[in-house]
N, C-alpha and C positions, 0 to 999 in steps of 0.2 A: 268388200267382196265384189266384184266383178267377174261376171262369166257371162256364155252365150243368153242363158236364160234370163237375166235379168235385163240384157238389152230386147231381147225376144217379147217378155212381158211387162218391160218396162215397173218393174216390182224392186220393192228392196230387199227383198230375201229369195233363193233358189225354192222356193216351197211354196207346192201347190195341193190346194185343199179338194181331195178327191170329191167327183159330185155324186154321193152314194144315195140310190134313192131311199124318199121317205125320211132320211136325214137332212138334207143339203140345202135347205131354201133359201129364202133372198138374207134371211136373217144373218146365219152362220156365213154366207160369201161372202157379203160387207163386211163383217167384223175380222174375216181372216184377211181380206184386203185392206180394209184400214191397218190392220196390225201389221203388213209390210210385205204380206204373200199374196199369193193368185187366186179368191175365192172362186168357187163353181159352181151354180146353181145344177143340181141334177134332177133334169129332164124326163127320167124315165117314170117317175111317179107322178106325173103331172100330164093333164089334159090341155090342148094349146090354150084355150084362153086362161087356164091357170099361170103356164109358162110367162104370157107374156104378161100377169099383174108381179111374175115375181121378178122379173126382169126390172120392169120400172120401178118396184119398191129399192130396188138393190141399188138402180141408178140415184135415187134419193137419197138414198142413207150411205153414199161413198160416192168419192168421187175420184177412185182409184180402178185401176183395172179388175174385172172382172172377166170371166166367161159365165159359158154354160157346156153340161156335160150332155151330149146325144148318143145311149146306147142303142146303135142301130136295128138290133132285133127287136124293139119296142114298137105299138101302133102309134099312128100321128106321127109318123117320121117326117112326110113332105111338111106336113101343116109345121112342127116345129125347125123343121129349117126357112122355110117363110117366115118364123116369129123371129128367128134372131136375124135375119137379115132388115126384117123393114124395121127391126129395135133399135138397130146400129150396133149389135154386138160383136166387141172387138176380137174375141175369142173362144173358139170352139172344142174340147176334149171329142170325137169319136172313141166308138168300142163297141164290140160283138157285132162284126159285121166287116163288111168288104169296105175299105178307104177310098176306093177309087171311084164308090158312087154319087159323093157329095163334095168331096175336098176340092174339083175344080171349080165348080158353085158357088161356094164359100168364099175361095181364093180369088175369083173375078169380083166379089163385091167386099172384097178388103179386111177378110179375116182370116187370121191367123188359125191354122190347125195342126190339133196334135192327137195323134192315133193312139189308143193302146193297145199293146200286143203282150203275148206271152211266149215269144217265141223266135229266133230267126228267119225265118220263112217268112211271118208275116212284116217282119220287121222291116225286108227287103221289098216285099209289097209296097206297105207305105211307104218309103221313100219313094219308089217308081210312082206313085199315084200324085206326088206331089206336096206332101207334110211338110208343116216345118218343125216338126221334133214327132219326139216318138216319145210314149210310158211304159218303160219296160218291167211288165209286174211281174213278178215272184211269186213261187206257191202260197208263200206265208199270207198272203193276200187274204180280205174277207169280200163277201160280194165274189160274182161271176170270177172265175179263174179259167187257168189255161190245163188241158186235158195231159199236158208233157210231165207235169211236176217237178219245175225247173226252179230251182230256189233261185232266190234273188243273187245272192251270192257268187252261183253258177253264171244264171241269165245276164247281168249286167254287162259284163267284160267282157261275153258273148255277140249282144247286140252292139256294144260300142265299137266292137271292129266289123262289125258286118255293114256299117250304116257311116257316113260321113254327116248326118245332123247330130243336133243335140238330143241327149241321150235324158229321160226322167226318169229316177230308176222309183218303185213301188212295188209295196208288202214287204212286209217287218218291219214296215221304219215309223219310228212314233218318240226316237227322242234323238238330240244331241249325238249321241253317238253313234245312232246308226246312218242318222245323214252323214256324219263324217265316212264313217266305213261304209258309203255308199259313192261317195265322194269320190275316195280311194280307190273306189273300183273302175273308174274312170265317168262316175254320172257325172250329168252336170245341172243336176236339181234331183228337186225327190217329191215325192206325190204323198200325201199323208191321208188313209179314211178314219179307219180305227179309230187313231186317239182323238180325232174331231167329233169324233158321234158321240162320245164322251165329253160334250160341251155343252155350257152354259147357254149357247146359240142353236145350237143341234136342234132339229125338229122332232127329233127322236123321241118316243114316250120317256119321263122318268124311269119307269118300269124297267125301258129294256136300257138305258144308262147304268142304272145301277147294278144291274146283271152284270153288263159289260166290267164295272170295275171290282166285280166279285169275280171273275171269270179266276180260275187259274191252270196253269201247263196241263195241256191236252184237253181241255174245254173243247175247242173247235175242232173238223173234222170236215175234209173235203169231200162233198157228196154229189148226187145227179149226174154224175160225169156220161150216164146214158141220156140223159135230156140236154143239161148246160149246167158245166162243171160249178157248185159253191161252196162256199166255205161258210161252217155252219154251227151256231154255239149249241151246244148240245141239249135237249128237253125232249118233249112226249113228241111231238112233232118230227125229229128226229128220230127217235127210234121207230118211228112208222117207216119212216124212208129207208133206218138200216135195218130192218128186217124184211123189207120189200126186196131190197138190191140181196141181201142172202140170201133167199131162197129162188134169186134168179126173174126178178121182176124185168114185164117188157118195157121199154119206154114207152107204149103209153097207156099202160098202167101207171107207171112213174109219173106222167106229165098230169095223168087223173086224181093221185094221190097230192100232186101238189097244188092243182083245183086254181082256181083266182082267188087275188086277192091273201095270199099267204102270210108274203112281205108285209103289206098292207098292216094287217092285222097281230104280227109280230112287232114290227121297229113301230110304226104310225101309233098303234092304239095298244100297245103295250100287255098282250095277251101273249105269257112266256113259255104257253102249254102248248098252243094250238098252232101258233105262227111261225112263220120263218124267219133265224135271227139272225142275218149275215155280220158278220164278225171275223177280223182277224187272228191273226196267232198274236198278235204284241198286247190284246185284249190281257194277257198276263201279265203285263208290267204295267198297265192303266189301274191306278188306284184310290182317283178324286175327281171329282166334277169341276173343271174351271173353265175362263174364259177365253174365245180364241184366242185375246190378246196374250194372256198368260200362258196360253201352251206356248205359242211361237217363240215369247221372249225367253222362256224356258230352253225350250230347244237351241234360240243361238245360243246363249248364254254358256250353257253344256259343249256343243259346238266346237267353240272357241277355243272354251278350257281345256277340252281334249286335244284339240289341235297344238296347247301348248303343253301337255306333258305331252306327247309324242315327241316336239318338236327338242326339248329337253329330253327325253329317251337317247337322241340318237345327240 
């Protein structure tokens, strides 16, 4: 396999392991980068000196590429771009935020960045701001989304003619065959969260893992799109938010009903009543707990094989 991204992140595989918070730590990024993809430490559940023990845990226990993911609407923005510059971190994810405020920053001190968008609009941003790749996520996404409701399907082929970089397509994809038909659609990698929070590495409670591979069709449901759009496995928690937004709740009432510490308390410490449990749609085809290395080998594996009954198809 040879493509942009694999010279881009110097990885053996197009697949990069989304940095979702609360999930992502040093743990799970080494073991999806030992296994041949781009792990990501995510940033937004962590405080800077958290950031940077998990940074050099991650340089310890691999010795393969890595980043870290920075959702820009998060506190500690400056302090964690400080961390991963004097860490020497080779790779940065941006999201929920404007590209043009950090990427020339980054880019004078020799890392790689990659934006994600849900959208054409911002898709053209980033590349004017200077990225070297974009994530083009899809409604099916779990975690923060884009307010358009643009399936993967749609958005891909969308932003890969709007954009002359490389294209990461993200949401719904969590096996073999969706990277390929993600492929097809002209990506040139795919970003995976879902089925990693469903890992043996995942920092994720038990509690909410096992939800995740209970989940099934129509579990999740995209909500706050009056605060910052997420996608959300459905419990008591939930239904406070959709009967706030029926009867015509303000945002910020909204932003008071989802209070601090939500997340936290949903994914982190595995309370499935009271927290917020961001999750994808593909959460229905997750049906076992394993480890990074066996999702990914999974995934080429599938990959491959589909590429050759198609290739026998025609």
């Amino acid at each position: 396999m040879d493509n942009s991204i694999l010279k881009l992140f110097n990885t053996e595989y197009p697949i990069v392991q989304g940095g979702m918070i609360w999930c992502s730590g040093w743990e799970l990024a080494a073991a999806v980068s030992n296994a041949g993809g781009l792990g990501l430490i995510g940033s937004g559940s962590m405080y800077p000196e958290v950031l940077v023990d998990h940074i050099r845990k991650c340089k310890a226990a691999t010795n393969k590429p890595f980043g870290v993911n920075i959702p820009l609407l998060y506190p500690n923005i400056e302090e964690h771009i400080h961390s991963v510059i004097e860490e020497g971190v080779k790779v940065v994810f941006t999201s929920a935020g404007n590209p043009a405020t950090w990427t020339k920053k980054l880019k004078e001190n020799g890392i790689t960045v990659v934006h994600v968008t849900a959208n054409t609009k911002f898709a053209k941003k980033s590349e004017d701001a200077g990225v070297d790749a974009i994530v083009a996520e899809g409604f099916e996404a779990g975690g923060h989304n884009g307010r358009e409701e643009t399936t993967t399907l749609c958005l891909i082929p969308m932003i890969k003619q709007a954009v002359k970089i490389p294209v990461i397509a993200a949401g719904g994809i969590g096996t073999g065959r969706g990277m390929l038909a993600a492929m097809a659609l002209g990506a040139d990698g795919v970003q995976i969260g879902s089925r990693f929070v469903a890992s043996k590495e995942s920092s994720a409670d038990i509690h909410f893992k096992n939800a995740v591979i209970n989940a099934v069709e129509g579990d999740t449901k995209l909500m706050l799109k009056q605060v910052t759009p997420v996608r959300l496995l459905k419990n008591q928690f939930f239904d406070q938010v959709f009967e706030a937004e029926a009867r015509g709740a303000s945002s910020a009432e909204l932003s008071e009903l989802l209070g601090r510490g939500r997340a936290k308390k949903g994914m982190f410490e595995g309370d499935l009543e009271n927290g917020e449990l961001e999750i994808g749609q593909i959460s229905a085809m997750i049906k076992e707990i394993k480890s990074a290395k066996e999702i990914i080998d999974e995934i080429i594996a599938e990959y491959k094989a589909a590429k050759q009954e198609l290739i026998k198809g025609f």
